[in-house]
SETI-268079 format. One line per field, with one value per residue (C-alpha): x, y, z. Coordinates in nm, 2 decimals. Layout:
SETI-268079
u <- (X, ...) $
v <- (Y, ...) $
w <- (Z, ...) $
***
This chain:
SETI-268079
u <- (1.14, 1.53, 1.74, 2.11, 2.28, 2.54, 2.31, 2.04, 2.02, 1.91, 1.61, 1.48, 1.34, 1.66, 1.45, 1.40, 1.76, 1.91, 1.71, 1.80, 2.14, 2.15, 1.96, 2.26, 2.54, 2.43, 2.40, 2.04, 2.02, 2.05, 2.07, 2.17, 2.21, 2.19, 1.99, 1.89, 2.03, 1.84, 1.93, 1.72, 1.80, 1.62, 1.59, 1.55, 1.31, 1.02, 0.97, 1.13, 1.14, 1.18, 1.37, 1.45, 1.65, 1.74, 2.03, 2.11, 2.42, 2.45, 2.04, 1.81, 1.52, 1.27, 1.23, 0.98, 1.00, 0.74, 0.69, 0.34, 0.52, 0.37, 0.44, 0.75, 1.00, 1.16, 1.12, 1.40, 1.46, 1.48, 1.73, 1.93, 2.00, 2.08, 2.38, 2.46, 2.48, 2.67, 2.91, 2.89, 2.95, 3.25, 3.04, 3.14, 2.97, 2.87, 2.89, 2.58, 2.54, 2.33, 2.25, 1.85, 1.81, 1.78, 1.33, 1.39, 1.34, 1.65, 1.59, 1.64, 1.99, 2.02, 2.04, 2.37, 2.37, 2.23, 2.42, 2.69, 2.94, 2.86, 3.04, 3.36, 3.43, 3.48, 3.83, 3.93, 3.81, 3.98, 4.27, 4.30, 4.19, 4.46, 4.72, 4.63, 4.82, 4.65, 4.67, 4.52, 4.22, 4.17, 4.23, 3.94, 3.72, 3.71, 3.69, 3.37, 3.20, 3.23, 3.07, 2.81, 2.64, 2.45, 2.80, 2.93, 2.62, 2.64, 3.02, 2.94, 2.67, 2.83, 3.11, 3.02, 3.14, 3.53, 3.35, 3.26, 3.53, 3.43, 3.15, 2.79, 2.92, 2.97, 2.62, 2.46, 2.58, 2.56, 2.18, 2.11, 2.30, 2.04, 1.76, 1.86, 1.98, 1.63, 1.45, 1.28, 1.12, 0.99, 1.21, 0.91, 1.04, 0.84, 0.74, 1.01, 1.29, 1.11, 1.07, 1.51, 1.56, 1.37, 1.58, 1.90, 1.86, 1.72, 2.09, 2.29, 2.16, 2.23, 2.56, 2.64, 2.88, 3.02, 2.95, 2.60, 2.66, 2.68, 2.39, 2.15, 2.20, 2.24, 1.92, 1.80, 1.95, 1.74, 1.44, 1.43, 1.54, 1.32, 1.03, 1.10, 1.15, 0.87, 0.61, 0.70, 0.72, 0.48, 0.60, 0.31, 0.50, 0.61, 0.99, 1.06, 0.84, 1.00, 1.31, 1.16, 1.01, 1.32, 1.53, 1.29, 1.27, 1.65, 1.61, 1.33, 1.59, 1.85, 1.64, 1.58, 1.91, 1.86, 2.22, 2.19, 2.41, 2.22, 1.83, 1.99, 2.10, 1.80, 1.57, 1.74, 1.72, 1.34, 1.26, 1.43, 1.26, 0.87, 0.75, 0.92, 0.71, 0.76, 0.65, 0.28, 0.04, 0.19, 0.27, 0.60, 0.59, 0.38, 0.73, 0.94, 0.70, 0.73, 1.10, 1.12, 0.92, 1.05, 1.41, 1.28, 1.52, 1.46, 1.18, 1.31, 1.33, 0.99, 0.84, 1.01, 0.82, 0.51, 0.50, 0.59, 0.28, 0.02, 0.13, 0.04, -0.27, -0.37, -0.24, -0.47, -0.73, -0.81, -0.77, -0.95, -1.20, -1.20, -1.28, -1.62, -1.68, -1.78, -1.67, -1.33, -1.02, -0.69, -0.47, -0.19, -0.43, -0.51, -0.17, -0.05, -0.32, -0.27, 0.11, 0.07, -0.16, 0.10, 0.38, 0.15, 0.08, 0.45, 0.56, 0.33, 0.16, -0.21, -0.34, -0.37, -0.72, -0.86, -0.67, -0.86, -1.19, -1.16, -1.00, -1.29, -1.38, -1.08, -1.13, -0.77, -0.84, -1.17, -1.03, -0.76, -1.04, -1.21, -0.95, -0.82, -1.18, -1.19, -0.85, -0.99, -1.32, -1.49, -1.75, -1.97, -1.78, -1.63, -1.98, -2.09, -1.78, -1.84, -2.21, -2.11, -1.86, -2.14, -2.41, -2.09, -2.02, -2.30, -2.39, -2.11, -2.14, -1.80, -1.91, -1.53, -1.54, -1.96, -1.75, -1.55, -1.73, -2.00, -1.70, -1.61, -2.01, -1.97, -1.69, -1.81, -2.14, -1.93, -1.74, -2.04, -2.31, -2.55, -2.74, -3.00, -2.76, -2.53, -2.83, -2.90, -2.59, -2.52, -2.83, -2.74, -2.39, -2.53, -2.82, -2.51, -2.25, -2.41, -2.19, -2.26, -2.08, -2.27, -2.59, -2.44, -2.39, -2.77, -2.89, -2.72, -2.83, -3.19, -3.45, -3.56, -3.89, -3.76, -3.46, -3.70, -3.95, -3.64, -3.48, -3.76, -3.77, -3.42, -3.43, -3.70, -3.45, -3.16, -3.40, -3.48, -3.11, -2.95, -3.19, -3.28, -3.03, -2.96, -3.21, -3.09, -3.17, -2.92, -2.88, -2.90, -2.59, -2.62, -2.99, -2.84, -2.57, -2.86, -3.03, -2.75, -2.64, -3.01, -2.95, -3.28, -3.20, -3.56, -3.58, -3.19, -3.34, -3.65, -3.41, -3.22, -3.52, -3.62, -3.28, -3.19, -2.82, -2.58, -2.32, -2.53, -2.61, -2.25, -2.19, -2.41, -2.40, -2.19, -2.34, -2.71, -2.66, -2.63, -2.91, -3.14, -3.02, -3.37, -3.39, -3.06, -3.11, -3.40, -3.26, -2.91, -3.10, -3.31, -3.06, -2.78, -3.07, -3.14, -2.76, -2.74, -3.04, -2.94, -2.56, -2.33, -2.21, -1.87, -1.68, -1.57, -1.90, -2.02, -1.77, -1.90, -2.25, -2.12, -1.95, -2.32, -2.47, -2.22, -2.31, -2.66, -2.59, -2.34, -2.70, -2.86, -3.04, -2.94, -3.29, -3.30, -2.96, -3.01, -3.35, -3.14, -2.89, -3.16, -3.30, -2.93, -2.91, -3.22, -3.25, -2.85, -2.77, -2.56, -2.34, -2.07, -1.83, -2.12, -2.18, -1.81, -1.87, -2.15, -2.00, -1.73, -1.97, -1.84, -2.20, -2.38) $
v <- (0.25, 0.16, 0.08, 0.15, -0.23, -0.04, 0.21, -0.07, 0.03, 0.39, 0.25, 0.02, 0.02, 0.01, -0.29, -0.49, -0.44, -0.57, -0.87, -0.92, -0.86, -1.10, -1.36, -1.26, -1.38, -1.66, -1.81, -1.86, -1.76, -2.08, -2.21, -1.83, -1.82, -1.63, -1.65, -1.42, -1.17, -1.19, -1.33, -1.62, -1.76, -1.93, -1.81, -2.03, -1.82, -2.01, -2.14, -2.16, -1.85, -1.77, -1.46, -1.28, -0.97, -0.79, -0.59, -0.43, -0.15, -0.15, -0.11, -0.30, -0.28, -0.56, -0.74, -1.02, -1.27, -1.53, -1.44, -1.28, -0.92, -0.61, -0.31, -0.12, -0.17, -0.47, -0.78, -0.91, -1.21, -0.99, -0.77, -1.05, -1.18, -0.81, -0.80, -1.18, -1.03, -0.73, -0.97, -1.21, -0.89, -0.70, -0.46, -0.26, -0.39, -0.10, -0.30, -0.20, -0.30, -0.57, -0.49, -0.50, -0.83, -1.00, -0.85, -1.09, -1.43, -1.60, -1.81, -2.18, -2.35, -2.33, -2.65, -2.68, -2.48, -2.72, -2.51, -2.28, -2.31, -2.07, -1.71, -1.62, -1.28, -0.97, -0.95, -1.28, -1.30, -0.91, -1.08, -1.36, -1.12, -0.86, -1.16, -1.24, -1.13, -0.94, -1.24, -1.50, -1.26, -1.24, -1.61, -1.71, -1.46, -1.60, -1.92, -1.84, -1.66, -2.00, -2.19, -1.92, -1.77, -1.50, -1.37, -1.33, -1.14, -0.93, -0.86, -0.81, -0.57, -0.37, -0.27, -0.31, 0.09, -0.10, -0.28, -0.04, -0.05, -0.40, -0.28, -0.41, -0.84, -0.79, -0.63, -0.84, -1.17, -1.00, -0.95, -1.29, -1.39, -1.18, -1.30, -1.69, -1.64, -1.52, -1.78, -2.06, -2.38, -2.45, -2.10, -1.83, -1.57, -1.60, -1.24, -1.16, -1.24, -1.03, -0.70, -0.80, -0.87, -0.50, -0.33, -0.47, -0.40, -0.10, 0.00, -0.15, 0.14, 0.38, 0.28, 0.28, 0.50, 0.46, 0.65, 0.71, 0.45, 0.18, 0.36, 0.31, -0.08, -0.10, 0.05, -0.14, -0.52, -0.43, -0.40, -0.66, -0.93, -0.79, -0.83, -1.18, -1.24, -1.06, -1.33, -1.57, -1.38, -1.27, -0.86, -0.73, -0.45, -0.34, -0.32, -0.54, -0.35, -0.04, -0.16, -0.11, 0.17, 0.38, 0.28, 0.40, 0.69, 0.73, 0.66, 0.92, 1.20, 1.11, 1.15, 1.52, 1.66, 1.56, 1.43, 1.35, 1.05, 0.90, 0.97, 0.78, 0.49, 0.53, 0.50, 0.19, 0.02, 0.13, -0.03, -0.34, -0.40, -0.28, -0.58, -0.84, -1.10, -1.10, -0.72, -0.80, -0.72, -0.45, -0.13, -0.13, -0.21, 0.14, 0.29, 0.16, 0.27, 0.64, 0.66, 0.58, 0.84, 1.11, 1.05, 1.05, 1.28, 1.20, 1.17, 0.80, 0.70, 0.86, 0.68, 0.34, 0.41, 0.50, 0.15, -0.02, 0.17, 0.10, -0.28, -0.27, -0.12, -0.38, -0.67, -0.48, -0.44, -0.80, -0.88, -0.63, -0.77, -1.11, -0.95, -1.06, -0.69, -0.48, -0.13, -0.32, -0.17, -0.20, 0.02, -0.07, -0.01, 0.35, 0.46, 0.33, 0.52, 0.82, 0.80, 0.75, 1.09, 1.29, 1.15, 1.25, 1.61, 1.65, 1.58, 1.78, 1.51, 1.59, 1.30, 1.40, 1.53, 1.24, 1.01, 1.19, 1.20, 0.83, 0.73, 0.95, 0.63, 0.62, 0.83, 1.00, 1.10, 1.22, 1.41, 1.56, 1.68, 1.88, 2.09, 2.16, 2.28, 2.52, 2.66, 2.73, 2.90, 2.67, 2.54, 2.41, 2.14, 2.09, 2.07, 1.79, 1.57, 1.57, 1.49, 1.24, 1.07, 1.11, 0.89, 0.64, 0.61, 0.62, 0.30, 0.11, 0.18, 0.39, 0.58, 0.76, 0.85, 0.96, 1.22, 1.31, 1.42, 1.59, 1.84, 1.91, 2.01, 2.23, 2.42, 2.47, 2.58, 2.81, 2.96, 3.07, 3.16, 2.88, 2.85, 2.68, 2.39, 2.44, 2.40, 2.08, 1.88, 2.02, 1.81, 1.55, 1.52, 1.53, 1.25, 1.03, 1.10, 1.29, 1.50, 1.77, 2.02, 1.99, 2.03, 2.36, 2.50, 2.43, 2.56, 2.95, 2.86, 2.78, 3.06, 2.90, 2.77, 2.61, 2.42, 2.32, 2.18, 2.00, 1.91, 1.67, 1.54, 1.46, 1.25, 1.09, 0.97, 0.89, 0.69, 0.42, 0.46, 0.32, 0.16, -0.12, -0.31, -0.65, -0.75, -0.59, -0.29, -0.05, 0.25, 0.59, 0.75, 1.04, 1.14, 1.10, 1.38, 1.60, 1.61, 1.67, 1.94, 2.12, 2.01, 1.84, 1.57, 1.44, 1.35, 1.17, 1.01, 0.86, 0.69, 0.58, 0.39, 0.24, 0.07, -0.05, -0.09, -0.08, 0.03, 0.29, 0.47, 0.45, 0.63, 0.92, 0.92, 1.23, 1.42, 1.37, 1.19, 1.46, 1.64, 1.30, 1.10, 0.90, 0.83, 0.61, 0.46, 0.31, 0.20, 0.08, -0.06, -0.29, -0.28, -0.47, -0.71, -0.84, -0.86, -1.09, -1.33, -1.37, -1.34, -1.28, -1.66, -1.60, -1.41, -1.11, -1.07, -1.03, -0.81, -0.57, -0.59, -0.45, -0.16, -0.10, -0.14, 0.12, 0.36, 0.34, 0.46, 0.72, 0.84, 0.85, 0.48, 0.33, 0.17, 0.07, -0.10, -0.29, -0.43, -0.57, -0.72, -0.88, -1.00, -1.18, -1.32, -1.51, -1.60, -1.69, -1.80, -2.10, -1.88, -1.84, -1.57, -1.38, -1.38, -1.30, -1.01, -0.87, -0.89, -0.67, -0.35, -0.06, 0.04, -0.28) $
w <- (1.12, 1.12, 1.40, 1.39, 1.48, 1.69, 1.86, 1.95, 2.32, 2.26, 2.08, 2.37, 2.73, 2.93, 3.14, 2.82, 2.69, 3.03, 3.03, 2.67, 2.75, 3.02, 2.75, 2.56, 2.81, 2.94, 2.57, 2.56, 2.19, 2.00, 1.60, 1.49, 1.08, 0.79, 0.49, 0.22, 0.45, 0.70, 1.01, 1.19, 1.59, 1.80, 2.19, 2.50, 2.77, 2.89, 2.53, 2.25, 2.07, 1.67, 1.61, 1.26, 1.19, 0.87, 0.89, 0.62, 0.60, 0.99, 1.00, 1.11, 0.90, 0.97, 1.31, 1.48, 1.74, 1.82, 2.14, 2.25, 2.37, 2.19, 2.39, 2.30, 1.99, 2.09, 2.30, 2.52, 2.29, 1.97, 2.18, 2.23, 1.91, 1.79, 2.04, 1.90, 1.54, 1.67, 1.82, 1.46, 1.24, 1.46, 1.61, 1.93, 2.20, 2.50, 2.85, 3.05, 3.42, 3.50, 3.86, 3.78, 3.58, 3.90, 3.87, 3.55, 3.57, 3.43, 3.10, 3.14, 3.11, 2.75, 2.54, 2.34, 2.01, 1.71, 1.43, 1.56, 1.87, 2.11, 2.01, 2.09, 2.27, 2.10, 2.21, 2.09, 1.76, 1.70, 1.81, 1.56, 1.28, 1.38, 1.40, 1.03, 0.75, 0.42, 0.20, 0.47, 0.53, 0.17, 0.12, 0.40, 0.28, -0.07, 0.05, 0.31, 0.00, -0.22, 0.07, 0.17, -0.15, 0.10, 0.20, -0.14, -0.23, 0.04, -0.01, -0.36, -0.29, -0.02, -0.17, -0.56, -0.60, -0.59, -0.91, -1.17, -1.37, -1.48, -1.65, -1.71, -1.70, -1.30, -1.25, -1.48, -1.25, -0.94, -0.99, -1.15, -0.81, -0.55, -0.73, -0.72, -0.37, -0.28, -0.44, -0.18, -0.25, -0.60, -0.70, -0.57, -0.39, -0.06, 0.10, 0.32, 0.10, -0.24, 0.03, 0.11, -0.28, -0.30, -0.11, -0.18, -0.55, -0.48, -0.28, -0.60, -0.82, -0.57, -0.47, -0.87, -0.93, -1.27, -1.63, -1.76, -2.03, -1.73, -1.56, -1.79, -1.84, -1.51, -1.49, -1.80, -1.62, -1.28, -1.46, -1.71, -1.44, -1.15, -1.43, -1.48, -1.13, -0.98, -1.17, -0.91, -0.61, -0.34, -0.35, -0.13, 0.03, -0.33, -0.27, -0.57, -0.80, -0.64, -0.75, -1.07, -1.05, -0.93, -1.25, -1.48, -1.29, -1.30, -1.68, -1.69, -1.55, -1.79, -2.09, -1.92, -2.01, -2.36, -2.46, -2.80, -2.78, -2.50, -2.65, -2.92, -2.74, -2.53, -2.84, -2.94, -2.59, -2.54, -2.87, -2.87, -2.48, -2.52, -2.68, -2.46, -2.29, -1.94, -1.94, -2.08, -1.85, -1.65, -1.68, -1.77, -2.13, -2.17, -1.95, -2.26, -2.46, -2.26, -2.30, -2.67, -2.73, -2.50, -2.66, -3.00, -3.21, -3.62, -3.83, -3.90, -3.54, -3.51, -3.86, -3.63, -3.30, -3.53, -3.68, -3.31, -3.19, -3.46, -3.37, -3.04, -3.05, -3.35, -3.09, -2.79, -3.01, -3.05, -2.71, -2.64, -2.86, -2.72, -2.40, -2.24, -2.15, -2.44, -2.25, -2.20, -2.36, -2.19, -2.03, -2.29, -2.58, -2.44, -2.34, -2.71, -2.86, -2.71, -2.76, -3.10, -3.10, -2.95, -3.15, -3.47, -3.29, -3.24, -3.56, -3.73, -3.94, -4.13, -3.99, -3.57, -3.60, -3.80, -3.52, -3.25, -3.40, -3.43, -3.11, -2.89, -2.72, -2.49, -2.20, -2.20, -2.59, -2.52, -2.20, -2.42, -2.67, -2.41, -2.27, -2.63, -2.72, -2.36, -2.43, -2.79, -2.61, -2.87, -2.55, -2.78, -2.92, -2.56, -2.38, -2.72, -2.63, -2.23, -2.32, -2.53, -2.25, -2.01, -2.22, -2.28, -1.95, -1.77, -2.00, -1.92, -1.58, -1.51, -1.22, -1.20, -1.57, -1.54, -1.21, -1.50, -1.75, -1.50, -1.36, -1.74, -1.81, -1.49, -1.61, -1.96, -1.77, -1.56, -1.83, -2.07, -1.77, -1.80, -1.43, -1.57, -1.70, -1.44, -1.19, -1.45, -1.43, -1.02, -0.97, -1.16, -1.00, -0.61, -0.69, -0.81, -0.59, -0.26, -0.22, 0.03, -0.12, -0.41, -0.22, -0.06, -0.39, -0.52, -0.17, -0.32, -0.67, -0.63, -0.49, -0.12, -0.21, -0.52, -0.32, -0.04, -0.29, -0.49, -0.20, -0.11, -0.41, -0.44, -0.07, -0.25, -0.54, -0.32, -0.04, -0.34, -0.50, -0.15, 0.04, -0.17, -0.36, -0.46, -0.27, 0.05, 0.26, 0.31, 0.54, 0.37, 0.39, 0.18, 0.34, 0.66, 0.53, 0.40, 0.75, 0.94, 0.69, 0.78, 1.14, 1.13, 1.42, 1.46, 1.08, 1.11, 1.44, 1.22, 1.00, 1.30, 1.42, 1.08, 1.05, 1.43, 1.45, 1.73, 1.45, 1.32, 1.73, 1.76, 1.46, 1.54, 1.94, 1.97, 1.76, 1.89, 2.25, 2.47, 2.34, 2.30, 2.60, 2.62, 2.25, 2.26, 2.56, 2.48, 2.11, 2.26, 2.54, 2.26, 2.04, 2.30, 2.39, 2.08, 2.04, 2.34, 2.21, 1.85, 1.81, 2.20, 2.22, 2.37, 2.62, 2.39, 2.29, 2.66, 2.70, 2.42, 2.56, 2.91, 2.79, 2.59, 2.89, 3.07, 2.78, 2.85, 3.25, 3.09, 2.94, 3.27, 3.21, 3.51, 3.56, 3.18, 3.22, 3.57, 3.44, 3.14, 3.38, 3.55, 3.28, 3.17, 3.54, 3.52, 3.13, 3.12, 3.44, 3.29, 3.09, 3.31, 3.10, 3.12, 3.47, 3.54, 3.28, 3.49, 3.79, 3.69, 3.61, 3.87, 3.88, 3.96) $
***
């Protein structure tokens, strides 16, 4: 969500934004700066309060305040330091009556500003700025941007459309000057200022708007730098490799409208970048890889990208080799393989079906096998070569890949007619996956006595698949589907009782409660007893066994639950939480 700076009262309880507003006034926001573009204050209310804002544009798009208020947008201390940055930044401030702060305390005398006098008034500052000649406001703002490198940034950046003229040289040190700007102690971007460097890149593209020549090393800059940059930087919301992302997307779009003098400086760019180090290891070098290919034009630029490819995947395949896994190829290895497969394909070279046949191992190769064989109606080869990826897969353990390959079989089975294999490899798919709708499907293709008899034997089969592994029992999920599929409740109940868990009653007690009140009173009535021996040692545990307890008189076990509480008065007398707990059941 983003808040407009100048709207910020719209946004917020009108109680809150009067008591911020009064916080405002009477100076209680303290130590207000800027860095990284993001401002940070402290508050004076009955503590001392950390506050941070990022506004960018006239937005504010990120907010907190160490204070423990969490029920509506903003807290009174945030609101505060939003109309101290609307005074900071020039804008318009909208008078609102204060005639209910008086139901807020006021905040303490406020201890004299540590890094900023306290702010002038609108009206003055507007004063002194309209009193100032053209040349004396261009003179102090050169002269603030030397001593502050945040504001030259952010003049740079707002208003780098004036800038375009000047060519790639200005972007080139306008980005180099975000990223040093965001860079903290021993130069890692810390969280907050990588999601601000994001965004703020993000905006320079956008607000580009020069020729395409520019865009695309503009494009080309933001993504080389925000590589390097994003190897020391904690980007957990994704904004910086957003950044990224969006240019090559912008790249991708130019390469649609096929100017030939731009796939050729395209090619060029995309070649000389692949290889370089501080893309290895994510995706991006396969995106270079991408847009040399798509703006291939000759058969010598495609004869160069040939020889590039056939490099990588000799690189890969020794790493690949070295890899303590022996399914293991890389993602880089594939997408080069395959690249290098259509590139043959499209070029019309004698050796694409060889390069298949020898590259089946990777999944995308195989994949693209299959549906060449279906669209050719040859299912027989199709159906060998999603075999053959099952028995791979299912070797190395590739569960999404063994999915695969099982849908493919179903098709092929589908196409030429085959129920008996289609029965097969249905089977096969619901006793590794339990899917229901799977089941469903074998419940219309089997006659009834045959499914009945199968279907027992296939609880059987998923029973010792989940209950029992690494050494641990677990709770059958996918019988528990099958049962309440065939709405057989006493069965689901049974394995309710053979794996006692407050978890588990929860999980089922609207579908079965209503209709088997006694049967979960007595197991949550166990269930929370055991709880309270064994693992309740504090007072938000207590408090989850009460509402248990209230659960069980919901269920009509009033006698059940009072008995328990009984029990708990005489066996934990000492635990005081507990008591206090207890006494406040409405029902007791």
């Amino acid at each position: 969500m983003r808040l407009k700076l100048d709207e910020i009262q719209s946004y917020i309880d009108s109680k809150i934004f009067k008591r911020g507003q009064a916080y405002f006034k009477q100076g209680a926001v303290v130590d207000i700066e800027l860095r990284n573009f993001t401002w940070h204050a402290e508050v004076e209310g009955s503590d001392l309060y950390e506050v941070s804002l990022e506004v960018v544009e006239g937005e504010i798009q990120n907010w907190a305040c160490t204070c423990p208020y969490d029920w509506g947008i903003m807290c009174k201390h945030m609101v505060a330091v939003a109309l101290t940055v609307q005074e900071m930044e020039g804008v318009a401030l909208e008078e609102v009556e204060l005639k209910d702060v008086a139901e807020a305390p006021a905040p303490p005398k406020p201890k004299p500003p540590k890094s900023r006098k306290s702010p002038k008034k609108k009206s003055d500052l507007q004063s002194v700025l309209a009193s100032m000649s053209e040349a004396e406001l261009r003179k102090e703002l050169l002269k603030l941007a030397q001593q502050f490198p945040e504001i030259k940034s952010q003049l740079l950046l707002r208003y780098s459309h004036y800038a375009d003229a000047q060519g790639i040289t200005f972007y080139k040190d306008l980005i180099s000057s975000l990223i040093k700007n965001a860079k903290g102690h021993y130069r890692f971007i810390e969280y907050r200022d990588a999601s601000s460097l994001g965004k703020r890149i993000s905006q320079l593209r956008q607000n580009h708007q020069g020729d395409l020549h520019t865009s695309i090393h503009l494009c080309q800059l933001i993504i080389s730098q925000m590589a390097k940059a994003i190897q020391h930087a904690d980007d957990s919301d994704g904004y910086m490799g957003g950044a990224i992302s969006e240019a090559f997307e912008q790249l991708q779009h130019i390469t649609k409208d096929g100017n030939p003098d731009y796939l050729k400086e395209f090619f060029k760019l995309a070649i000389k970048e692949h290889g370089k180090k501080h893309y290895q290891g994510w995706d991006w070098a396969s995106d270079w890889r991408m847009l040399a290919f798509q703006s291939t034009q000759t058969a010598q630029e495609a004869k160069k990208l040939l020889g590039q490819l056939d490099k990588v995947i000799a690189e890969q395949a020794l790493i690949d080799q070295e890899s303590p896994f022996s399914r293991h190829y890389s993602y880089d290895h594939e997408f080069a393989t395959v690249l290098k497969w259509q590139l043959l394909v499209q070029w019309e070279t004698a050796e694409s079906e060889a390069f298949m046949e020898a590259n089946l191992r990777f999944s995308k190769m195989r994949e693209i096998a299959i549906k060449d064989a279906m669209a050719a109606g040859n299912y027989e080869r199709a159906f060998r070569l999603a075999e053959a990826g099952l028995a791979q897969d299912k070797a190395n353990r590739l569960p999404g890949l063994v999915s695969q390959w099982q849908k493919y079989l179903v098709q092929i089975a589908q196409q030429t007619k085959d129920k008996s294999f289609l029965i097969k490899i249905r089977e096969e798919q619901f006793l590794s996956f339990g899917d229901i709708e799977v089941y469903r499907e074998l419940k219309k293709l089997l006659p009834k006595a045959d499914f009945l008899q199968e279907k027992e034997s296939w609880i059987k089969a998923l029973r010792e698949k989940s209950t029992y592994r690494g050494g641990f029992f677990y709770f059958p999920e996918e019988v528990a589907r099958i049962y309440i599929e065939d709405k057989q409740y006493d069965r689901l109940m049974g394995l309710l009782e053979e794996f006692p868990d407050l978890a588990l009653l929860d999980r089922y007690h609207e579908l079965l409660a209503k209709q088997y009140p006694e049967f979960f009173v007595s197991m949550y009535n166990g269930l929370v007893r055991d709880f309270m021996d064994q693992q309740a040692k504090d007072r938000k545990a207590y408090k989850l066994a009460c509402q248990y307890l209230d659960k069980i008189v919901k269920l009509g076990g009033v006698d059940e639950a009072l008995t328990t509480v009984e029990l708990w008065q005489q066996q934990y007398a000492r635990r005081k939480s507990l008591m206090d707990e207890l006494g406040k059941l409405a029902w007791l």
